[in-house]
N, C-alpha and C positions, 0 to 999 in steps of 0.2 A: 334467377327465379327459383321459390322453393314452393312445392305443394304442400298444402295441410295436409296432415296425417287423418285420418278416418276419427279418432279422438280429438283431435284439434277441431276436427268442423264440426263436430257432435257440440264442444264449447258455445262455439259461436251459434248452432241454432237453437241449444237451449238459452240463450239470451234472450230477456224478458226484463221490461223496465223495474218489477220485482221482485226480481231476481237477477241481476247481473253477475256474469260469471268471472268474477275475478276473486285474485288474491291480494293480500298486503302487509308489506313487512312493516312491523313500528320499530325502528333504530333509535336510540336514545346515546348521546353523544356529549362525552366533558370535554368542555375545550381548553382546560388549564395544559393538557399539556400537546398543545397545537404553540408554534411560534409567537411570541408575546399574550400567548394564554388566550388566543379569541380567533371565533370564523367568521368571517363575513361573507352574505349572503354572495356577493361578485366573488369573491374565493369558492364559493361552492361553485357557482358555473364554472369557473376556470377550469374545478376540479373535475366534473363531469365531459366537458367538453376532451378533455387532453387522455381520457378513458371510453371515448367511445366506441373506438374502432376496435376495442378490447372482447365488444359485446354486439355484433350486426342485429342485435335484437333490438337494437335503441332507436334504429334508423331503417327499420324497413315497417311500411303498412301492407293493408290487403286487397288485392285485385280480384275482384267477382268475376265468374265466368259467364256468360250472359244468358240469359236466364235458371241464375244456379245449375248447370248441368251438372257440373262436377265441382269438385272442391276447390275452392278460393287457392292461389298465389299472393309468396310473400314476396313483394317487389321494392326494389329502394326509393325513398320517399324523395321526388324532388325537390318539395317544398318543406323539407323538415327546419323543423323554429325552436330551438333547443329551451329558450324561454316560453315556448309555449309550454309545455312540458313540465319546467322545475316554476313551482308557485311560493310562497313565501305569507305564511303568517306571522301571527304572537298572539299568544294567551293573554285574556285580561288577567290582572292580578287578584290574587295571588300566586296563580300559575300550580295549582295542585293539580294530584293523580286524576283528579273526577272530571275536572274539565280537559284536559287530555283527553283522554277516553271518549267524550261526546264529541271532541274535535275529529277525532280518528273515524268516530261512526259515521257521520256525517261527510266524509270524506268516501268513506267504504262505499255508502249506499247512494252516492250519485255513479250512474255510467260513464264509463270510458267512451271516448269520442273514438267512431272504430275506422273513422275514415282518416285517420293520421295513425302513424305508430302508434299502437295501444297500452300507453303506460304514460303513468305521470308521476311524478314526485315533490311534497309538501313540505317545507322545509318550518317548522315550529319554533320558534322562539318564545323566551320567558317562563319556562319549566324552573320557576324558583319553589316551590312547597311542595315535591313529592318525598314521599321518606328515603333514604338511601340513594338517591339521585344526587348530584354534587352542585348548589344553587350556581344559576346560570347557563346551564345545560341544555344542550336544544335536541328535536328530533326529527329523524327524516320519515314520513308516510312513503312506503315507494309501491304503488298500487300498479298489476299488471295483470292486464285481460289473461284468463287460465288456459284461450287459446295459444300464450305466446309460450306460458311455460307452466311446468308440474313446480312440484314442493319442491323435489330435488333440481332443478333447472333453475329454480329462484337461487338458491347456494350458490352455482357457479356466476350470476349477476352479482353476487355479492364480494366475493373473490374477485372480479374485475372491478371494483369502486372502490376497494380495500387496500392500505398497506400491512405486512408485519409490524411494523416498527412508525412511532412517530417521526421519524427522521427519514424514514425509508425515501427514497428517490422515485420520480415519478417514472411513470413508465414510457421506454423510449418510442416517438411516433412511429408513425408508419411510415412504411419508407416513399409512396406517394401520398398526394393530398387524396383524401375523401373524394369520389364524384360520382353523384350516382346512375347507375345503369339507367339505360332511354327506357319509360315503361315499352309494356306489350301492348301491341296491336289488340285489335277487337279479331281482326282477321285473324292473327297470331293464335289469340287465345281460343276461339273456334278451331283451327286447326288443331291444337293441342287435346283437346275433347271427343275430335275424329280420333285422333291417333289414340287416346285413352280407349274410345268402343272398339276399335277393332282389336287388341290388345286384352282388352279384357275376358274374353274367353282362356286364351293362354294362361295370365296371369291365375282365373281362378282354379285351371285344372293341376296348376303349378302347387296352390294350396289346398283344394279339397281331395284330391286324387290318394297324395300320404298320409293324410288324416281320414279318410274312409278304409284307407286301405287300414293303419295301425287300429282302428274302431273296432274293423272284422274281429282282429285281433285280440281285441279284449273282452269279446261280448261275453263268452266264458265267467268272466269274473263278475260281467254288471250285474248279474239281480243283488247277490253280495253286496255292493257297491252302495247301490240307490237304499237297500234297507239301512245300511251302515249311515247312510246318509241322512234319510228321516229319522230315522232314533236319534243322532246329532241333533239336528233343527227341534224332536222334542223332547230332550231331554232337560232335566231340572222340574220336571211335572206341568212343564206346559202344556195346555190343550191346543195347542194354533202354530201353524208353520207361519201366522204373522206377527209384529211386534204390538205389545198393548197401544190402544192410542195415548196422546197426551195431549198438552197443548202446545208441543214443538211440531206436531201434525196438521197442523190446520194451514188454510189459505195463506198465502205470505202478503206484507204491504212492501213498500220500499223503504218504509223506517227502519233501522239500524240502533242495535247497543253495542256496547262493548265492553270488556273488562279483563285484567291476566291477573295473576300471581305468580310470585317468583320462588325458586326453591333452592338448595344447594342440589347441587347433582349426589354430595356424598354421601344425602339422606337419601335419594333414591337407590342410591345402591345398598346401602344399609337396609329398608324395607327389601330390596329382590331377594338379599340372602335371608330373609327368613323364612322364606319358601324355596325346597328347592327345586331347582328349574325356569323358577321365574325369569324372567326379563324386564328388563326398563319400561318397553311396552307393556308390560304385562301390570307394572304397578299404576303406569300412566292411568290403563282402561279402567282398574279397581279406584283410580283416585278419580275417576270422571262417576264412576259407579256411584260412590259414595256421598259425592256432591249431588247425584240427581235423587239420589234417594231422600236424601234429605230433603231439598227445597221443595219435592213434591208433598213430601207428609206435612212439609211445614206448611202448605199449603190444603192440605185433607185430598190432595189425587192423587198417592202412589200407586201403582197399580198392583195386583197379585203377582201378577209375572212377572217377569225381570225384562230389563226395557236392553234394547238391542243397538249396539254403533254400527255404523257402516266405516271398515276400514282400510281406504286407500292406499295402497304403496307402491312404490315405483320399480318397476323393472329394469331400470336403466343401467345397461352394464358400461362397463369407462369408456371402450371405444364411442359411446352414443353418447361422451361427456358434451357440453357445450353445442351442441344442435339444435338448442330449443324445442320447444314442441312437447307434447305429451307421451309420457312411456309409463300409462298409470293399469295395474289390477287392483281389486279390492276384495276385499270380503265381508259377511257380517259376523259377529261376535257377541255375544253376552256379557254384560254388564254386571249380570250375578247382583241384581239391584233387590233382589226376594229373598238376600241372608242381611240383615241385620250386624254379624259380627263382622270384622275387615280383614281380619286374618280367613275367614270364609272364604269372603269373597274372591280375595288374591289367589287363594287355591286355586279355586272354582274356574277362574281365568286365564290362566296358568296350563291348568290340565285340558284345557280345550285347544290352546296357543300352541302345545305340543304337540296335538293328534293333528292340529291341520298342517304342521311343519313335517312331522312325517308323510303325513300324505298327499303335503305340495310338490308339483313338476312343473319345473317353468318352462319347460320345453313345450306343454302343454298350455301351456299358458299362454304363451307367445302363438301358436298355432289358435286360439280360440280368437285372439285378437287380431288377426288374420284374416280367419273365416267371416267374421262380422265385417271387417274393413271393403270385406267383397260385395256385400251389400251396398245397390246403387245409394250414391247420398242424398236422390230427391225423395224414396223411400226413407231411409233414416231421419231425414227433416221433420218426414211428415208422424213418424213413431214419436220421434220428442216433443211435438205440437201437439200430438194427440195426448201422451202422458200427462202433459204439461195443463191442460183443460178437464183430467178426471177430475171427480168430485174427491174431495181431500175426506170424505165420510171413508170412500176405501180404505181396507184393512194398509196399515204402515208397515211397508217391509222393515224400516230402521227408524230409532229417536232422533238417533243424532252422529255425525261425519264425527270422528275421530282420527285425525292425521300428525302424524309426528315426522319432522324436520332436524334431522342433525346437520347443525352448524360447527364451525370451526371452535378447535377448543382450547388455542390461543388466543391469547387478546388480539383484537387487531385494530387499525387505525384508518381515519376519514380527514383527509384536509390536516393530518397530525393530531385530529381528536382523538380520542380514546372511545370505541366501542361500548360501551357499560351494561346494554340491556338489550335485548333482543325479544319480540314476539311477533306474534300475525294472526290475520283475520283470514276467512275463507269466505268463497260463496255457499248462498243458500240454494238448495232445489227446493221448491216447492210442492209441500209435506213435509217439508224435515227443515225446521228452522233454526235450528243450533248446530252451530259447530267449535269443535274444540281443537286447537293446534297446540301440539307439544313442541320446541321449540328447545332445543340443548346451547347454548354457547358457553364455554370458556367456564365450564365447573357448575354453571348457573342451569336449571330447567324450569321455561316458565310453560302457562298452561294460558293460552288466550281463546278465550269465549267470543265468536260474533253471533246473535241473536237476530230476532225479527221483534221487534219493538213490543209490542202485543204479547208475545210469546212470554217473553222476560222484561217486563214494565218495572221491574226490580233488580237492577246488575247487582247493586251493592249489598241487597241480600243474599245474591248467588254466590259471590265473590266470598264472604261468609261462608256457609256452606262450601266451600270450594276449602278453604286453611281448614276448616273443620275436618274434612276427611282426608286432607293429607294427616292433621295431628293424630285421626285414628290409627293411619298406616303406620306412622312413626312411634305413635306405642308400643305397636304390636315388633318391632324391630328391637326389641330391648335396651 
């Protein structure tokens, strides 16, 4: 048995039928060069089944403590149905980009069933009419509740369903068969909640004690600190420590869009050198910048301000490789969506990306995600229930989640397929119904949008807007 982390059960009670908190990779797959040039759906099971054990993420659900006291256990599913699991379409024909896309949303925005292992995957057939796809080409949706894993923890699932090489050999079993552990008692798991409260005093003096005490220690510095901090939040001639609204603010439904574009990674590096200091990220958030700028004026509501990302990233150092679970901080950032030029804006994003690298401690970081995790979890329940019912008229801390995912940057292989395309969707929180996933494989960066229907009733003119302000960055690159 493994406990959710205080992130991990945060996942699960912001679950809301419109809003479900998962992730999803879209993998798109040539089969010419798999063994006589073709996968069959009974080869995908084979394939998955003979990698499980690779991933105990595949094969464990979650056990409730009884009346939520404390956070849920991950326990192995007795009844695990490996077909329940992996499903099996085909596109009508023509099998283009467009309908893909609606497959995918529609896939995104039903719920994960939370009472089995929480992930499923969709196996797509009939991808004959997307550009640059190889006709006959199929894709796998692999959708997973964000209690099981971050951006980075989806990586190492992908690493275990992969080879190097199409020829590569499978991976050798286990050395016994599968069986899964007897769940927990009710008894058991009561027991367990005892020992958590008496335990919890210790545990918190363990964490609050050195972080009060190093606090003492820098009061000195804080008025410094907090002023440095508000001139950040308004700087650029904002009036508001909030983000403008839009209409990625508003109430969310459980309809779904979807849309990517693909890039060469060597144009992304080409745009970072024309500023310097920049980063990958740094041209990422300018190229989501430019996009939202656009499709709003194209639409008559850009706002004055500059609209703001919220941006997730993982703390996950190697020893924490493969544990599952969430090792996620974030922070907000500026879009620099109030300059016009793109060479502006890249600056603008840039010089901001470098004041908070100098003034990041992950030491401190790690201790604030600590301090919070000390907080009972029928208290934090009830904080995301309450959030979750404000009026979306409230001022918007962010527009839109911007998370980047570095994938593997050799080719790699599925069933002997070939790898070819890579992106993903996010979940939506309610107020902020766009998200953007940066997405790196094998030279290629793509940029996948999941929306809330309402929000963007238009993908294909965003998608638009989207080539449109990469081609601005790629001017300004000479």
């Amino acid at each position: 048995m493994q406990q959710l982390s205080w992130t991990d059960d945060m996942m699960l009670r912001a679950e809301r039928p419109e809003t479900p908190m998962q992730i999803q990779m879209l993998l798109v797959y040539d089969p010419a060069t798999a063994p006589g040039g073709k996968v069959t759906f009974k080869g995908i099971l084979e394939e998955i089944e003979a990698r499980l054990h690779l991933a105990p993420t595949f094969r464990r659900r979650l056990t409730e403590l009884p009346g939520g006291l404390h956070m849920p256990y991950w326990v192995d599913d007795p009844d695990f149905d490996l077909e329940y699991h992996v499903r099996h379409i085909a596109l009508p024909q023509p099998g283009d980009w467009r309908q893909l896309c609606i497959q995918i949303a529609r896939i995104h925005a039903r719920q994960i069933d939370l009472r089995r292992p929480p992930w499923e995957m969709t196996v797509i057939e009939g991808l004959n009419s997307i550009p640059g796809v190889p006709e006959g080409a199929f894709a796998i949706g692999l959708k997973l509740h964000h209690s099981v894993v971050d951006g980075m923890e989806s990586v190492e699932l992908m690493a275990a369903m992969h080879d190097l090489a199409a020829d590569g050999p499978r991976p050798a079993p286990p050395e016994t068969p599968w069986e899964p552990d007897a769940l927990p008692s009710t008894a058991g798991l009561v027991s367990r909640t005892a020992i958590n409260g008496v335990l919890y005093p210790l545990r918190a003096s363990r964490v609050v004690l050195p972080s009060a005490l190093k606090a003492v220690g820098q009061l000195a510095s804080l008025p410094g600190k907090v002023a440095g901090g508000i001139a950040s939040t308004l700087g650029g001639g904002s009036g508001s420590i909030f983000a403008p609204a839009t209409r990625f603010n508003e109430s969310a439904s459980p309809a779904r869009v979807f849309e990517a574009r693909f890039h060469d990674l060597a144009d992304f590096k080409r745009i970072k050198a024309s500023v310097p200091g920049a980063t990958i990220n740094d041209v990422a958030l300018a190229y989501v910048g430019g996009a939202l700028r656009r499709y709003l004026d194209g639409h008559d509501e850009l706002p004055e301000d500059t609209l703001v990302a919220a941006c997730p990233a993982s703390i996950r150092d190697s020893s924490e490789q493969g544990g599952g679970g969430n090792r996620l901080f974030g922070r907000l950032h500026t879009l620099a969506t109030n300059s016009a030029d793109p060479h502006e804006r890249l600056v603008a994003i840039a010089a901001e990306s470098a004041g908070f690298r100098d003034g990041a401690d992950s030491s401190s970081t790690t201790q604030l995600m600590e301090i919070v995790g000390l907080i009972p979890t029928t208290l934090l329940g009830l904080t995301v229930k309450a959030a979750s019912a404000m009026p979306f008229s409230s001022p918007p801390v962010a527009n839109t989640t911007v998370s980047n995912v570095p994938g593997p940057a050799e080719p790699i292989y599925f069933r002997g397929a070939r790898l070819v395309r890579v992106t993903g969707l996010g979940p939506l929180i309610g107020g902020m119904n766009l998200f953007h996933v940066i997405a790196s494989y094998n030279g290629t960066v793509s940029m996948g949008v999941t929306a809330e229907r309402k929000a963007l009733p238009d993908p294909g003119y965003y998608a638009e807007c989207m080539q449109a302000s990469f081609d601005d960055l790629l001017a300004i690159s000479g």
